[in-house]
KOLPA-297117 format. One line per 10 residues: number of its first residue (from 1); their letters; for each residue x negated, y, z of C-alpha. Coordinates in pm, 1 decimal. Each point is the difference from the previous one (the first is absolute). Layout:
N
NUM = A = X/Y/Z | ... .
***
This chain:
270
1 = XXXXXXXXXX = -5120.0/-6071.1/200.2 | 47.9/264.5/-213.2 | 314.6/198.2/-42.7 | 182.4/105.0/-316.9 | 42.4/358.8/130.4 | -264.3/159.6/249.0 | 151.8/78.4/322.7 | 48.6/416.7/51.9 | -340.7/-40.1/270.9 | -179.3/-141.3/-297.5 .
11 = XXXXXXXXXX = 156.2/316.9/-238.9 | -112.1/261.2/282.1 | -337.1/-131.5/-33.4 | -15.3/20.6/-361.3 | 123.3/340.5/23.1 | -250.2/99.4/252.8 | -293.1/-154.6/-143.9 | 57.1/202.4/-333.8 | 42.7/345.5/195.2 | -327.4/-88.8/167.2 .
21 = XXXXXXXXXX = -137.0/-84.0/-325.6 | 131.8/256.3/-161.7 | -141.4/264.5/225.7 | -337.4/-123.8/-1.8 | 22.8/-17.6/-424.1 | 41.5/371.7/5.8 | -199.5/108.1/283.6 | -335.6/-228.1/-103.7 | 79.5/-57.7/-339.1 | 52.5/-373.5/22.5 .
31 = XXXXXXXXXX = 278.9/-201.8/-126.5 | 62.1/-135.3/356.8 | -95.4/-371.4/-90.9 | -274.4/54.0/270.6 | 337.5/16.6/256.5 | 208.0/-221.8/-177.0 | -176.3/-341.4/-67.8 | -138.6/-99.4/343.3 | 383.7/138.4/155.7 | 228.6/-197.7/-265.2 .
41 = XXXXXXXXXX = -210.9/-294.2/24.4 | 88.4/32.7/365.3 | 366.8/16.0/-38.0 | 26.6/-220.3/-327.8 | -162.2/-298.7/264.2 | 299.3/94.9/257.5 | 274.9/-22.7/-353.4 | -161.6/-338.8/-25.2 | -140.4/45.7/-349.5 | -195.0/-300.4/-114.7 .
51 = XXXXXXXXXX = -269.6/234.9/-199.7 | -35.7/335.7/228.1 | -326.3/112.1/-97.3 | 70.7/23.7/-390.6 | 378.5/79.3/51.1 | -142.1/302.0/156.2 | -287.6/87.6/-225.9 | 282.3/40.3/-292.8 | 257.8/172.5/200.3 | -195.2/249.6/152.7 .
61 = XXXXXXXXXX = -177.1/63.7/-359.1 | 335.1/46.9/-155.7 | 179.5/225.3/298.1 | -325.2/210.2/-16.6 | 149.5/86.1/-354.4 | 202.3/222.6/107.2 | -163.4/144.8/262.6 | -278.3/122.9/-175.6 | 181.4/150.4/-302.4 | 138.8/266.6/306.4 .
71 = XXXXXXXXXX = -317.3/-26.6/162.5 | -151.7/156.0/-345.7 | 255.2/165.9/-58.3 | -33.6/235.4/324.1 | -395.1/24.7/-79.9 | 48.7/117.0/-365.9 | 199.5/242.6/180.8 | -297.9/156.8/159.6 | -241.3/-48.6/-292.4 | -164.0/-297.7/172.5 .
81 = XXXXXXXXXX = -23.0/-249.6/-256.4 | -283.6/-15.4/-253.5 | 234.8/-119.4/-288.0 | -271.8/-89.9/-281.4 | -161.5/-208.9/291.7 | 329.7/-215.7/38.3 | 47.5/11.4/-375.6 | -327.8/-167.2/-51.6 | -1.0/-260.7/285.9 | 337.5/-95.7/-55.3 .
91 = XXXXXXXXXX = -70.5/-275.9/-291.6 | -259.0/-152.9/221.6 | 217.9/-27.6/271.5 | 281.2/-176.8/-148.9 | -262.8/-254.8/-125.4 | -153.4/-32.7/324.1 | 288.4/-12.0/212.6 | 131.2/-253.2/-267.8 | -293.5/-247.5/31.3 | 32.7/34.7/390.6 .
101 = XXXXXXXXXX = 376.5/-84.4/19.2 | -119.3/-305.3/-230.2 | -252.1/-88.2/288.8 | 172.6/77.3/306.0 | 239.4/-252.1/-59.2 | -268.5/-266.6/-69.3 | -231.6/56.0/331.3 | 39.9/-130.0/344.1 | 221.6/228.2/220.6 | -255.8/44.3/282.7 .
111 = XXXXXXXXXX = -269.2/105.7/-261.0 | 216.0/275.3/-83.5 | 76.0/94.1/304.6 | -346.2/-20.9/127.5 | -125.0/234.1/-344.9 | 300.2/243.1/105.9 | -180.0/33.8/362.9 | -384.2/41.8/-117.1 | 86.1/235.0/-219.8 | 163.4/196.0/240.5 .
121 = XXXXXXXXXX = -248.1/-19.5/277.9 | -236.7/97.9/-258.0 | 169.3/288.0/-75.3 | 36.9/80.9/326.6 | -373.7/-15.3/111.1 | -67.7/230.1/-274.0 | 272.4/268.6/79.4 | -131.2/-6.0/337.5 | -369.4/-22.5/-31.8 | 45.4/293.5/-241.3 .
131 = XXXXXXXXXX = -221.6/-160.1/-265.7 | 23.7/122.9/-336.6 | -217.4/-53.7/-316.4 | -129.6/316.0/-224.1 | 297.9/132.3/-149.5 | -34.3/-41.4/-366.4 | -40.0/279.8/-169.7 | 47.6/-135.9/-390.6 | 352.1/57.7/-176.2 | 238.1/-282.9/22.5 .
141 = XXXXXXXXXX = -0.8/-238.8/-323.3 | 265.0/-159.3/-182.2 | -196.9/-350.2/62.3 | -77.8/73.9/293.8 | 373.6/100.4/153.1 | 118.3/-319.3/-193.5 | -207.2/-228.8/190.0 | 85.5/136.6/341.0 | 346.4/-12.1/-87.1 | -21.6/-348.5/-59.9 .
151 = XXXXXXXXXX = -205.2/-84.7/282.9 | 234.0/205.2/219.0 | 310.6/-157.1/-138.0 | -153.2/-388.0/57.2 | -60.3/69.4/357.0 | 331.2/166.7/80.4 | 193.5/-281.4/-151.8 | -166.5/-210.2/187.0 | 18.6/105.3/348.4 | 302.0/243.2/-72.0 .
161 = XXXXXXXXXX = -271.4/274.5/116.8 | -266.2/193.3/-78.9 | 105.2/190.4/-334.8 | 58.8/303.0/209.9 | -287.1/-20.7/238.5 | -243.9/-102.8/-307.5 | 98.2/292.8/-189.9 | -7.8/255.9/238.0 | -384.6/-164.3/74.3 | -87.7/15.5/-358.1 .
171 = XXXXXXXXXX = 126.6/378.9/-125.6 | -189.4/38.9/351.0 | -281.7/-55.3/-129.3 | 80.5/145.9/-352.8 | 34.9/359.2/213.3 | 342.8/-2.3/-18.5 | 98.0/215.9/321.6 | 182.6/-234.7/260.0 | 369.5/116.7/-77.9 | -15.3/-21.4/-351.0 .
181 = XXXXXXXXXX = -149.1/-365.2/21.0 | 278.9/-34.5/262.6 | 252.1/99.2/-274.6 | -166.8/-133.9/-277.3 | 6.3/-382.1/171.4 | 375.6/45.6/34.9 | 67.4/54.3/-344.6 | -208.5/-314.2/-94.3 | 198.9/-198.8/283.9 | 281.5/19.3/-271.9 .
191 = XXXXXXXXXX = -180.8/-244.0/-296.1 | -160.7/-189.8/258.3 | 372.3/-117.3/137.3 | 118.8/-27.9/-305.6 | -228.6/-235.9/-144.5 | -27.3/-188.7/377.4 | 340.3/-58.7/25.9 | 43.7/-164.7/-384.4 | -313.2/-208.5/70.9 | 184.2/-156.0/315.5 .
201 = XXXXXXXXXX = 331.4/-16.1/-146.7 | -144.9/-236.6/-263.1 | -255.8/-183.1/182.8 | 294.2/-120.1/278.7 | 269.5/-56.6/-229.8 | -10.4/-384.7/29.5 | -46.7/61.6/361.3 | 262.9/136.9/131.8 | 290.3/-50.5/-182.0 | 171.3/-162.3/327.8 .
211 = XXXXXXXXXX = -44.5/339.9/183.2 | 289.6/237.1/-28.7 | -53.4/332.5/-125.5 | -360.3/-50.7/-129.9 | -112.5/39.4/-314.9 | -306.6/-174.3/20.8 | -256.1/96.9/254.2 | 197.2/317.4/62.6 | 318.5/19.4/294.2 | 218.2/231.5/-204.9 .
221 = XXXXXXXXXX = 191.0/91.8/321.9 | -283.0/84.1/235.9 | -145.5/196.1/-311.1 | 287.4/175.3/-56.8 | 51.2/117.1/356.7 | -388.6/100.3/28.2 | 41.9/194.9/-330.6 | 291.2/230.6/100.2 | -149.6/61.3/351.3 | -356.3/43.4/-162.6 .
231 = XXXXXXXXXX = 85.1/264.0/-261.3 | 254.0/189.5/295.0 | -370.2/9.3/242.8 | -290.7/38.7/-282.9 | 67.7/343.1/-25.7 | -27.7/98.0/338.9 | -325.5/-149.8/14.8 | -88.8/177.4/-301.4 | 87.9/350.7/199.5 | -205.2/-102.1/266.7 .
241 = XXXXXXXXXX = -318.8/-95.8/-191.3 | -5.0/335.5/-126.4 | 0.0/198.2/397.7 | -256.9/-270.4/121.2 | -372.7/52.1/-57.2 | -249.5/-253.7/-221.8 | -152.3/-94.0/358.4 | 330.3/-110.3/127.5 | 128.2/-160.2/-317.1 | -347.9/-219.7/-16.9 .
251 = XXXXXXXXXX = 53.4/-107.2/401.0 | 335.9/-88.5/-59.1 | -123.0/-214.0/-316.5 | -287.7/-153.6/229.4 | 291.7/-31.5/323.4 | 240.0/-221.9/-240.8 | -245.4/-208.1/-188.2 | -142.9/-156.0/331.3 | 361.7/-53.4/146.8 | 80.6/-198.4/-296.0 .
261 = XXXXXXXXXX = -293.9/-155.6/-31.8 | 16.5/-182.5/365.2 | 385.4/-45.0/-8.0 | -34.8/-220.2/-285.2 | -324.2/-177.7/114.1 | 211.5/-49.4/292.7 | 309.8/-152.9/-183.1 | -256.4/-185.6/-194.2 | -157.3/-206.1/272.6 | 233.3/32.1/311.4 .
***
């Protein structure tokens, strides 16, 4: 049954998921959904929650708000972020990550969950195989960047993930060096939880309006928490990503994405 107040364990594991988050947001240049959504799924089943899987999806979308506004923030600080890229994937994102909020809430919770962990061992198998296709050597497009954005933005709302890791992958390929992609994802984290969070706000509104402290899909405590201890950590990460080479910034990519990937297989079917 679940209480009107979380117990202080419950706030210490809010606040410790968002410094975890919040590190790996700066140092990798993802908005820390990737940590976030399999974790507060996890503890929002303990709290007794009758909808875990979206109750996460919109909290850690909207506590990744904050997080990567200072994980940005600390890039743009070392000329990291390719600002006319954000500026024209940004309109694409908020529709995408719209229309994936929309669908989220509409789909089976173990399809979800199960698209959350192939994507990730996908990821994975690439970052460790080393694959990588012909960098593309043609400018980037206005067309083109809108259409990423909004295939980027669908998939992170959905799974909470992947907006980051997609990015990166994508100025990748453009030729964008690794720590400006790095950077550059951060600073697109920012529309992507913007428009997330709405999306699940309105889609649960009829949902949840037993559940204290929600507004909609979205825990406003647990969010809250994760927030403040996300934009204290992002910029630490940030520091780091700049002393560690491309080599080690790819295995760590590859290292997390397969974690993730079998943890929530595992929660899945066990």
């Amino acid at each position: 049954m679940m209480t009107l107040w979380p117990a202080a364990e419950w706030l210490a594991g809010y606040a410790a998921l968002g410094a975890i988050s919040g590190f790996t947001a700066g140092l990798l240049g993802v908005g820390g959904g990737a940590i976030l959504m399999p974790l507060l799924t996890s503890l929002f089943i303990s709290q007794g929650f009758e909808q875990p899987l979206p109750m996460a999806l919109g909290t850690a979308l909207t506590s990744m708000i904050l997080t990567s506004a200072a994980s940005s923030r600390a890039h743009h600080r070392h000329a990291a972020v390719a600002w006319p890229v954000v500026a024209g994937m940004a309109l694409g994102i908020i529709c995408g990550a719209s229309i994936g909020a929309q669908l989220a809430s509409r789909i089976n919770a173990t399809y979800i969950a199960l698209f959350f962990s192939f994507f990730m061992l996908l990821l994975s198998i690439q970052l460790l195989s080393g694959w990588q296709p012909e960098p593309d050597p043609r400018p980037l497009q206005k067309k083109t960047l809108w259409l990423s954005g909004c295939v980027i933005g669908c998939v992170s709302a959905l799974a909470a993930v992947g907006g980051g890791f997609l990015t990166v992958m994508y100025l990748s390929y453009k030729n964008f060096a690794i720590k400006t992609a790095i950077g550059t994802a951060a600073a697109i984290g920012l529309p992507i939880a913007l428009a997330g969070a709405g999306g699940y706000i309105i889609s649960g509104w009829n949902h949840t309006q037993n559940v204290p402290y929600a507004a909609g899909y979205v825990y406003l405590t647990a969010a809250f928490m994760i927030a403040l201890a996300g934009m204290v950590a992002a910029p630490l990460g940030a520091q780091l990503s700049r002393r560690l080479s491309a080599r080690w910034l790819t295995r760590l990519f590859a290292a997390i994405s397969l974690l993730l990937s079998v943890r929530m297989v595992w929660q899945t079917w066990f």
